[in-house]
N, C-alpha and C positions, 0 to 999 in steps of 0.2 A: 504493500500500500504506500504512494507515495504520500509522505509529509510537506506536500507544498500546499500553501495554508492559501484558502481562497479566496478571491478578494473582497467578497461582503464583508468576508468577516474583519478586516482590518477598518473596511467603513466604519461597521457599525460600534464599532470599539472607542475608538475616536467620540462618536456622539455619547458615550454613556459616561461622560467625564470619568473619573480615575476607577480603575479596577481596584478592587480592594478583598476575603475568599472564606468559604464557611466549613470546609471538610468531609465533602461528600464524596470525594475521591477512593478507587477501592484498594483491595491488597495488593501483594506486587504481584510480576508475571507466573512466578514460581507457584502464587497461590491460588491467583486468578483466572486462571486457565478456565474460558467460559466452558462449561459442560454443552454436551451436546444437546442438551434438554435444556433451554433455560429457566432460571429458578421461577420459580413458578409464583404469579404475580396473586398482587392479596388489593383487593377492593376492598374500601371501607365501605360502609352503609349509607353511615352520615358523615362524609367529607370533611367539612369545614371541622366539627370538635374532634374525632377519631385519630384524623393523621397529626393532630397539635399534639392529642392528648399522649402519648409516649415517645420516648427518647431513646432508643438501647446504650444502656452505656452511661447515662447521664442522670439517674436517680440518688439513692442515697452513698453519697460519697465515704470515702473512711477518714478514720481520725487522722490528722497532720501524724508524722512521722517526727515527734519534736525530737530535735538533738541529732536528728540523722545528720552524716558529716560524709556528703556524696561526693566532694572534691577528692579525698582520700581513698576513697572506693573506685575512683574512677581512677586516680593513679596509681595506686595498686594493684590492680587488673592491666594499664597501662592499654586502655581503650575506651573509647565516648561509644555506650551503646545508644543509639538514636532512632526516634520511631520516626518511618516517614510511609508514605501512600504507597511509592513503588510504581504507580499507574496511571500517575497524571504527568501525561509531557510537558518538558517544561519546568515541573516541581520538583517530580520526583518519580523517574522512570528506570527500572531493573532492565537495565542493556542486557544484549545475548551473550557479552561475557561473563554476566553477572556484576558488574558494577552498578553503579546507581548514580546518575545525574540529575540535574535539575539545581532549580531556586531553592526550592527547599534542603535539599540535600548540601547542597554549599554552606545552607548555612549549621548544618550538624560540624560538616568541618572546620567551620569558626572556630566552634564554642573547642572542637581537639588541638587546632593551632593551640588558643589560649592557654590551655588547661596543660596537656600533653607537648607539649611546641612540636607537633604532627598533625598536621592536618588529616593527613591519609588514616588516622590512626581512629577510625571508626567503624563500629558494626554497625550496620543498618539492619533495621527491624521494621517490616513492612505490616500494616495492619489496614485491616476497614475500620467504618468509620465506628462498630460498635464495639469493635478490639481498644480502639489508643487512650479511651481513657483508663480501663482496668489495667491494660500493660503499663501506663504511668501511674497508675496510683499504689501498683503493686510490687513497684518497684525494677521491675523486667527493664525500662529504661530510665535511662538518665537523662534525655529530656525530651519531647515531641513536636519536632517541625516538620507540620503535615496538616497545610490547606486547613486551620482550624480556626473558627472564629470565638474570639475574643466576646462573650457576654457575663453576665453577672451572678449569674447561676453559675457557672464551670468557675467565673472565679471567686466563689464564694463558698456554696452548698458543698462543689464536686472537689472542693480541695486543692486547688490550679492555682499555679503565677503564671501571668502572662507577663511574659518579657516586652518591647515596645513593637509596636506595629511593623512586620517590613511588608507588606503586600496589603494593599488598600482593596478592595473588591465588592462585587455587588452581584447580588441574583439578576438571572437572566433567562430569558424563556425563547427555545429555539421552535421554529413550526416549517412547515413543507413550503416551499415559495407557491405552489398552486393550489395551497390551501384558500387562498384569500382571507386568514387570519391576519389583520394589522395591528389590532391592541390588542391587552388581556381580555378586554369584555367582548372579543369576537370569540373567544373560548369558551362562551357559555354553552353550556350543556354537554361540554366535550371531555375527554381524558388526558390527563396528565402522568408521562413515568416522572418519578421521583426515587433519589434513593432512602433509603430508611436508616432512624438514626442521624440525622443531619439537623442543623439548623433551615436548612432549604427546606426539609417538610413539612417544618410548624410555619415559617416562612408562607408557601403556599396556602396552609388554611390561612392562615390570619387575612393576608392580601386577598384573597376570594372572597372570604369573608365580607371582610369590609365593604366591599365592593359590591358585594351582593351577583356574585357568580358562582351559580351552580356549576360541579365537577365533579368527575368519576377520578381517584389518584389511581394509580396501578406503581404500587410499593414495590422496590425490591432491596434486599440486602446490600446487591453487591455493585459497584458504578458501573462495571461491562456491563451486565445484563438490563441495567437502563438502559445504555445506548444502544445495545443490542433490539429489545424489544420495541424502543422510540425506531430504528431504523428501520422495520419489517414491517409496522406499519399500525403496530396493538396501540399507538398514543396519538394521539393529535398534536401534544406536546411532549417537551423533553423542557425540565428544569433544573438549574442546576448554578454553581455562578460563573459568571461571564468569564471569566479566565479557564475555566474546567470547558466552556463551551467552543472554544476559541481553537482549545489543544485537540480535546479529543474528540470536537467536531471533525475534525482532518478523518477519522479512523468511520464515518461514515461510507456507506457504498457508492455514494454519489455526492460530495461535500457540496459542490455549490447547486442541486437543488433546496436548500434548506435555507432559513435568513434569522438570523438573530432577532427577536422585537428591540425598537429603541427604550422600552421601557425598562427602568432597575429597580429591584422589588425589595432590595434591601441594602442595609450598609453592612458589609461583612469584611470587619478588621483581622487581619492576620497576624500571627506573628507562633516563636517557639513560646513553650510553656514548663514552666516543672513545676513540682510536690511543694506544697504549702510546708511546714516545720523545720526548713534548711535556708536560713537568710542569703546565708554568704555562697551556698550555691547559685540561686535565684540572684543574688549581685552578681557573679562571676557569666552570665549567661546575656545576662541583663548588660550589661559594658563591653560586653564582647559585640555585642549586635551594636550597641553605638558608637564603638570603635569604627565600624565600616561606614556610619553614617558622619564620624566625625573626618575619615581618610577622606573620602569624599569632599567634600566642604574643602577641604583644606586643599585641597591638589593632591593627597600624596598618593600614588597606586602602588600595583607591583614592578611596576619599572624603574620608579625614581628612588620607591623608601629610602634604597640602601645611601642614595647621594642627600635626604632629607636629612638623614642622621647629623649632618654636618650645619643644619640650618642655623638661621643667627635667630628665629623664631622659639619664644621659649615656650610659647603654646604647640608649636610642632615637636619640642623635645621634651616636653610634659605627656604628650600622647604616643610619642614611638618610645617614654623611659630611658631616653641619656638622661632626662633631668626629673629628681622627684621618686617618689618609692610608692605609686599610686597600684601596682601589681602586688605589691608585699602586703598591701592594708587585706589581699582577697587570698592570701596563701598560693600567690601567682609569681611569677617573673616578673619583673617591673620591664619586660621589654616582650608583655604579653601582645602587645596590639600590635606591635611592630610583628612579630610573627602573622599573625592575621592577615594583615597587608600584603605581608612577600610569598604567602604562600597560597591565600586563596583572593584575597584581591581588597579592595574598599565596595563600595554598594552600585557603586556604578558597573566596573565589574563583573561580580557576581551579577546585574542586572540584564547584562546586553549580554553574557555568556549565554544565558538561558531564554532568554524573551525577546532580547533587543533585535536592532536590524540588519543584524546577519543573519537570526534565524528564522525557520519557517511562519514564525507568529509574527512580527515585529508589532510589538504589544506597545502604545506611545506610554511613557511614564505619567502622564498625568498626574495626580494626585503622588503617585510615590517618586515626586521631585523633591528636591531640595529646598527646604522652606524659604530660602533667598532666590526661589527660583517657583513659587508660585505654588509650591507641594507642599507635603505636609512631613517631610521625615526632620526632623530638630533633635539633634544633639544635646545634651547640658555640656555646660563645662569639663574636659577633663584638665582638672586642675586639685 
């Protein structure tokens, strides 16, 4: 299947101001392997309250893990186990040699630069969407970046630190171009795949809801067999967020009979997350990510760090550690960020490796610009 991305979909990207993404992506390739049956779809009765009313995954959380000391366990094992999709292009996709690329996946090797000064020094741990929060809360990983949106329940009830935002994103609803569906309220009476377990399927009732459109959802567990069953023809719709819609719309049988709606049906903030009862973890994970957003801003990438080192700048030598002991206060290297940098990149970087325009998405940044540049990603000081 070729991955040249088609050109609606760059269109309509553009109009839905900043992508930003809620975790409805499935396991990896290794797990995800569509069966030859696909799983077999589950109709609610009554729409709108049924698909709100459960979460897998996201019920009653466990007690904070207080005192736990995950920097130490992770260097003593001398590896960042890190949950990611595995299946969303672009975030986080299990290659045929078994690697793992993607935005998300880069940013697991942040946090092993930081921590390990290896970037490569990571296991990936691929899950769906109602695996990642028991494999984090139970400890299986050390942190989860994987397509997950940031709300007040997961950071509250379910026991979660959200680290800051790197992927801005929004729900998105895909339909057949000779459907003659142009807004959500041309879907009335019609079917909707969603996957289960997401923010996207409360998402859905709620916006129906409100709106007063009637809909049949057709649930499934796992992200392929949404798109599988949206592409044969069981859905009228496919939802899901615009970045999930963008990648692995490409992996349709015919990508550009199909058109994104310009409407966004939610705000879905991204970013990595870990276990509530470990501060100085959640710091270390937490600075590591605005390390790339402060590389950025500043000019430094992976080509220059090593000649920044020498800058007459003391805020560039406060954040690569020739100057100041701001890595020691985290049980870090004081020249944790500077590994960051030369190994896997600043946020730009990491940005245009995965989405920008060399690849088959060219996704514009929008919203996840640089706040002196009209976006929303903002550093504090390191100082």
């Amino acid at each position: 299947m070729s991955r040249k991305l088609f050109p609606v979909f760059a269109l309509l990207i553009v109009l839905s101001l900043a992508l930003a993404a809620c975790g409805g992506a499935a396991a990896p390739a290794a797990e995800e392997t569509v069966a030859e049956e696909p799983a077999e779809e589950v109709v609610a009765e009554e729409p709108a309250e049924e698909v709100a009313a459960e979460e897998p995954g996201e019920t009653d959380g466990p007690a904070p893990a207080e005192g736990a000391d995950t920097l130490a366990k992770v260097q003593d094992l001398g590896v960042l186990n890190c949950g990611v999709s595995g299946a969303l292009l672009g975030f986080s996709f299990v290659e045929d040699d078994g690697s793992v690329s993607g935005f998300d996946a880069d940013y697991c090797k942040v946090v092993a630069a930081a921590v390990l000064g290896d970037g490569e020094a990571v296991e990936f741990r691929a899950s769906n969407a109602s695996e990642r929060f028991p494999i984090l809360q139970s400890g299986e990983i050390d942190v989860l970046s994987r397509n997950t949106t940031w709300t007040v329940s997961r950071d509250t009830s379910l026991g979660f630190n959200f680290v800051p935002t790197t992927f801005y994103d929004g729900q998105g609803m895909i339909v057949r171009k000779d459907s003659g569906i142009e807004t959500l309220e041309d879907m009335a009476g019609g079917t909707v795949c969603v996957n289960a377990g997401t923010t996207t399927e409360k998402n859905l009732a709620d916006v129906f809801r409100s709106r007063g459109i009637d809909y049949e959802p057709v649930v499934f567990a796992e992200s392929n067999d949404v798109r599988l069953a949206y592409d044969e023809g069981r859905c009228d719709g496919w939802t899901t967020d615009k970045s999930a819609l963008i990648s692995n719309g490409q992996l349709l049988a015919v990508p550009s009979d199909h058109v994104i709606l310009a409407e966004t049906m939610s705000k879905e903030p991204l970013g990595p997350l870990v276990r509530h009862g470990d501060d100085n973890w959640f710091d270390i994970v937490k600075w590591s990510v605005y390390c790339t957003f402060q590389a950025e801003e500043l000019g430094i990438d992976s080509t220059n760090v090593d000649d920044m080192l020498g800058s007459d700048d003391p805020t560039v030598l406060n954040t690569l550690g020739v100057e100041g002991d701001l890595g020691q206060a985290m049980g870090l290297n004081n020249d944790f960020c500077y590994q960051i940098i030369k190994q896997v990149g600043n946020y730009e970087e990491i940005y245009n490796r995965a989405l920008g325009p060399d690849t088959p998405y060219n996704v514009p940044r929008g919203s996840n610009s640089q706040w002196n540049d009209g976006g929303l990603l903002y550093s504090p000081p390191f100082r």
